[in-house]
C-alpha positions as CSV (number, residue, x, y, z in Angstrom):
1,X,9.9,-8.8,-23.4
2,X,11.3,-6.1,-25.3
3,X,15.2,-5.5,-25.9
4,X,15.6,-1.7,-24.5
5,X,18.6,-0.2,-26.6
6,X,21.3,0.5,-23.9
7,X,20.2,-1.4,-21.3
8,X,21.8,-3.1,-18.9
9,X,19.6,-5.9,-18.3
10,X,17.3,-6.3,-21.8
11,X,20.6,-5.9,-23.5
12,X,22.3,-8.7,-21.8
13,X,19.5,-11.8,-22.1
14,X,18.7,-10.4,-25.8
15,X,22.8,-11.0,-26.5
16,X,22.8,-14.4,-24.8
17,X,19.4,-15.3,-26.4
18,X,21.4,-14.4,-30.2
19,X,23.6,-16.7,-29.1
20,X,21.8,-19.5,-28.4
21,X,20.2,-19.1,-31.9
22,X,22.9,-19.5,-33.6
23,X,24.6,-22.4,-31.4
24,X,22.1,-24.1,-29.4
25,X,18.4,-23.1,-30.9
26,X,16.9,-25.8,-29.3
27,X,17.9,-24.3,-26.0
28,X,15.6,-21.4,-26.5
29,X,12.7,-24.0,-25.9
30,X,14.1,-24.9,-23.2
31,X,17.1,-23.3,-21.1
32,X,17.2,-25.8,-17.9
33,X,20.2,-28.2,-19.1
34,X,22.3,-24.9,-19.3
35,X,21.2,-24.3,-15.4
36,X,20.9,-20.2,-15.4
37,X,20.6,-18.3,-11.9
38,X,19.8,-14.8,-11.3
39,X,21.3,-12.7,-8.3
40,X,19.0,-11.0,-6.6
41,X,21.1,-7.5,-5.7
42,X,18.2,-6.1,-3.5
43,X,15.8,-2.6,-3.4
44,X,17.1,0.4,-4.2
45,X,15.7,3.9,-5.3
46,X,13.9,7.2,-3.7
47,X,10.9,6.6,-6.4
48,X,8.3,6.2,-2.6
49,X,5.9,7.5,-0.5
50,X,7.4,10.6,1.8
51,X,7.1,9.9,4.8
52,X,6.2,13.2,5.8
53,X,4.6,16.4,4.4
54,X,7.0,18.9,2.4
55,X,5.3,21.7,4.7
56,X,5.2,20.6,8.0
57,X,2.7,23.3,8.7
58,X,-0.1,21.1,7.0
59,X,-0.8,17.0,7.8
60,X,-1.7,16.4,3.9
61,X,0.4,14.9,1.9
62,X,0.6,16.8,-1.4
63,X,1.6,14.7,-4.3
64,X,1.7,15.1,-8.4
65,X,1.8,11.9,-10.0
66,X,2.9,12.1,-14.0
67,X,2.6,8.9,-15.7
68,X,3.4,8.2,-19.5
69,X,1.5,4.1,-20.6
70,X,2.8,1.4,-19.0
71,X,4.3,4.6,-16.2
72,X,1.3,4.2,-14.2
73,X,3.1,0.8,-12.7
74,X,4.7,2.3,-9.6
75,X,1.6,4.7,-9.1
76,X,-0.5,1.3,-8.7
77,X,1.9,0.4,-6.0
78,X,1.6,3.6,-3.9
79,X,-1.8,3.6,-4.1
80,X,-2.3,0.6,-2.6
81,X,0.8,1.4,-0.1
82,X,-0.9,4.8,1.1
83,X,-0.6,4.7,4.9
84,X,-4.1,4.8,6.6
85,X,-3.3,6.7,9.3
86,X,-2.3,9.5,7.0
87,X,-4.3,11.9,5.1
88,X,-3.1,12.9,1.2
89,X,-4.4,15.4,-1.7
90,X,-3.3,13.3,-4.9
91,X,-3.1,14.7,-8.3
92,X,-1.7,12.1,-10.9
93,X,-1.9,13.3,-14.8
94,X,-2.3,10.2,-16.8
95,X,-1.5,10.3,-20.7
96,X,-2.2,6.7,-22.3
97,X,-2.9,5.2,-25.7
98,X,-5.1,2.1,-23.4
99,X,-7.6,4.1,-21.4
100,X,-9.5,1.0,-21.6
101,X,-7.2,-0.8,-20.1
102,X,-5.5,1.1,-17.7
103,X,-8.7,2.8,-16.3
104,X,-9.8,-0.4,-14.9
105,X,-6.9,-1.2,-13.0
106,X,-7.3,1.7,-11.6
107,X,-10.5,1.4,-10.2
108,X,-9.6,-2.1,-8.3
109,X,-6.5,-0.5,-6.7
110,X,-8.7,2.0,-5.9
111,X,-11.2,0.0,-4.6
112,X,-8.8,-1.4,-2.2
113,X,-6.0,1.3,-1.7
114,X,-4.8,2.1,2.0
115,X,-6.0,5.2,2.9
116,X,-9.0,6.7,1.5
117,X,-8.7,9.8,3.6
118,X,-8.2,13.1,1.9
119,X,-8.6,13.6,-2.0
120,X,-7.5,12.4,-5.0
121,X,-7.8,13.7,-9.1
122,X,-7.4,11.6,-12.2
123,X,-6.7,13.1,-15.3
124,X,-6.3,11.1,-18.2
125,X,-5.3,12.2,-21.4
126,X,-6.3,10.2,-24.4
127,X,-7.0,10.4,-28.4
128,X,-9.8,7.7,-27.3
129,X,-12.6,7.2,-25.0
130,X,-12.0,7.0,-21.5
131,X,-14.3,5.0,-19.9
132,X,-15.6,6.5,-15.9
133,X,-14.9,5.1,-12.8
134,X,-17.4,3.7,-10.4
135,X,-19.0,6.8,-8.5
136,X,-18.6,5.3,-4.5
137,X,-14.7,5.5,-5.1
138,X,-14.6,9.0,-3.7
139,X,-12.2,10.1,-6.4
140,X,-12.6,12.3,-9.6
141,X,-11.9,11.5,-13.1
142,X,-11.7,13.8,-15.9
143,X,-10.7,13.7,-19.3
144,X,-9.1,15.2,-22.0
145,X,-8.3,15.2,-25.1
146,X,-4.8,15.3,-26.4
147,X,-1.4,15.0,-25.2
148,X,-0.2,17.1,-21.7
149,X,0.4,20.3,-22.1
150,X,1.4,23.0,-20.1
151,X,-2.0,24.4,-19.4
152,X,-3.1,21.0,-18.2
153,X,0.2,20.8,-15.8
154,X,-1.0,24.3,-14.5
155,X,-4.4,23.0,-13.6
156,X,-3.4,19.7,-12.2
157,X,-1.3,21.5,-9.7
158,X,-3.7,24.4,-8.7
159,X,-6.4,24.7,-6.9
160,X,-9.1,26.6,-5.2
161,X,-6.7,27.0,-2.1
162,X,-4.2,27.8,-4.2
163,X,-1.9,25.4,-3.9
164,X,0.9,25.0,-6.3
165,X,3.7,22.7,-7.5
166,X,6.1,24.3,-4.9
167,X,3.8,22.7,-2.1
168,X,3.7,19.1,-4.0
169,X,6.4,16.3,-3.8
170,X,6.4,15.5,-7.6
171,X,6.8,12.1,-9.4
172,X,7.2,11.6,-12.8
173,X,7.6,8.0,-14.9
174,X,7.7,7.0,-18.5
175,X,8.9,6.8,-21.8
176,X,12.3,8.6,-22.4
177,X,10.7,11.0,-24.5
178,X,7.7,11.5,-22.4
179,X,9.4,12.5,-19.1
180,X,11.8,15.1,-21.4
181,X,8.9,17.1,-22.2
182,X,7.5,16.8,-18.7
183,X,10.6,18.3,-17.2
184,X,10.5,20.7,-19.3
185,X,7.3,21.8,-18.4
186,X,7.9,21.9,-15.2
187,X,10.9,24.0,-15.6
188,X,8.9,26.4,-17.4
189,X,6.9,26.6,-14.3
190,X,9.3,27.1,-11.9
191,X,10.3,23.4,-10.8
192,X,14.1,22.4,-10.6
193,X,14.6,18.8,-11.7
194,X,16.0,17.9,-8.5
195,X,13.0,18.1,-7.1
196,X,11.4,15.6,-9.6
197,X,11.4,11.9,-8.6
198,X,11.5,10.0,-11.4
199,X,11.3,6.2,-12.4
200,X,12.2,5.2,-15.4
201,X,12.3,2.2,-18.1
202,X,16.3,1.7,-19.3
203,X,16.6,-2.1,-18.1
């Protein structure tokens, strides 16, 4: 665990952990005579699945996913949550240091994700290799490399039909710095941050 500057949480255990160091260092070891409990204060958030279409002239769900590293997380989760009897168009724009790693878990989500009507597009940007996913998925991976830019959020988000980011619900998770620059793409292209579910990372 990492302490996250100005978090509520990472900040608090880091503070009683510096205490225990210089008091009670043995209880670092072990923390059971000092008989801790943690509250559980329950599920909150809009960072899910839409339960329906932004257009309800069309039955595809139109997402944009935007991960940053260790962003990918909740992504994993929808995946696997993706309601079978509904049919989505997925476009998630990956930018990761790991590939190797991250790739992989990928594919078994995939493997065993909820729906697997409908389409979805990986694209992963990486200074290093990014190794392919298994060809009976029924999804397509492409590569780049780099960091994302603007021409890369245009391309994600358009296609042959042309569809655009108006008709997507967008996500976006990450680093602090990651998710600034994202947003400010996407303003550049016409999306209001309002309209940007985001997840992030200050615990």
């Amino acid at each position: 665990m990492r302490e996250k500057p100005g978090g509520a949480v990472t900040g608090a255990l880091f503070s009683i952990a510096r205490k225990l160091r210089d008091v009670r260092p043995a209880l670092l070891e072990d923390a059971r005579p000092l008989a801790l409990s943690v509250g559980l204060v329950g599920v909150t958030g809009e960072f899910i699945l839409p339960q329906s279409p932004v257009h309800q002239n069309t039955r595809q769900h139109r997402l944009l996913w935007i991960a940053g590293g260790i962003g990918v997380t909740p992504f994993l989760a929808m995946l696997r949550g993706l309601n079978p009897a509904r049919e989505y168009d997925i476009r998630l724009i990956l930018s990761t240091r790991e590939p190797d790693i991250i790739v992989p878990l990928l594919e078994k989500v995939l493997a065993s994700r909820g729906s697997k009507s409908g389409n979805i597009l990986i694209e992963v940007f990486s200074q290093t290799e990014v190794p392919a996913l298994e060809s009976d998925l029924g999804v397509v991976l492409r590569s780049y490399g780099g960091r994302v830019t603007r021409g890369a959020m245009v391309g994600s988000a358009t296609d042959d039909e042309g569809g655009d980011l108006r008709e997507r619900e967008v996500y976006l998770c990450g680093p602090q710095g990651f998710e600034e620059a994202v947003l400010n793409i996407l303003g550049d292209l016409g999306v209001e941050k309002g309209r940007v579910r985001r997840e992030g990372f200050e615990y």
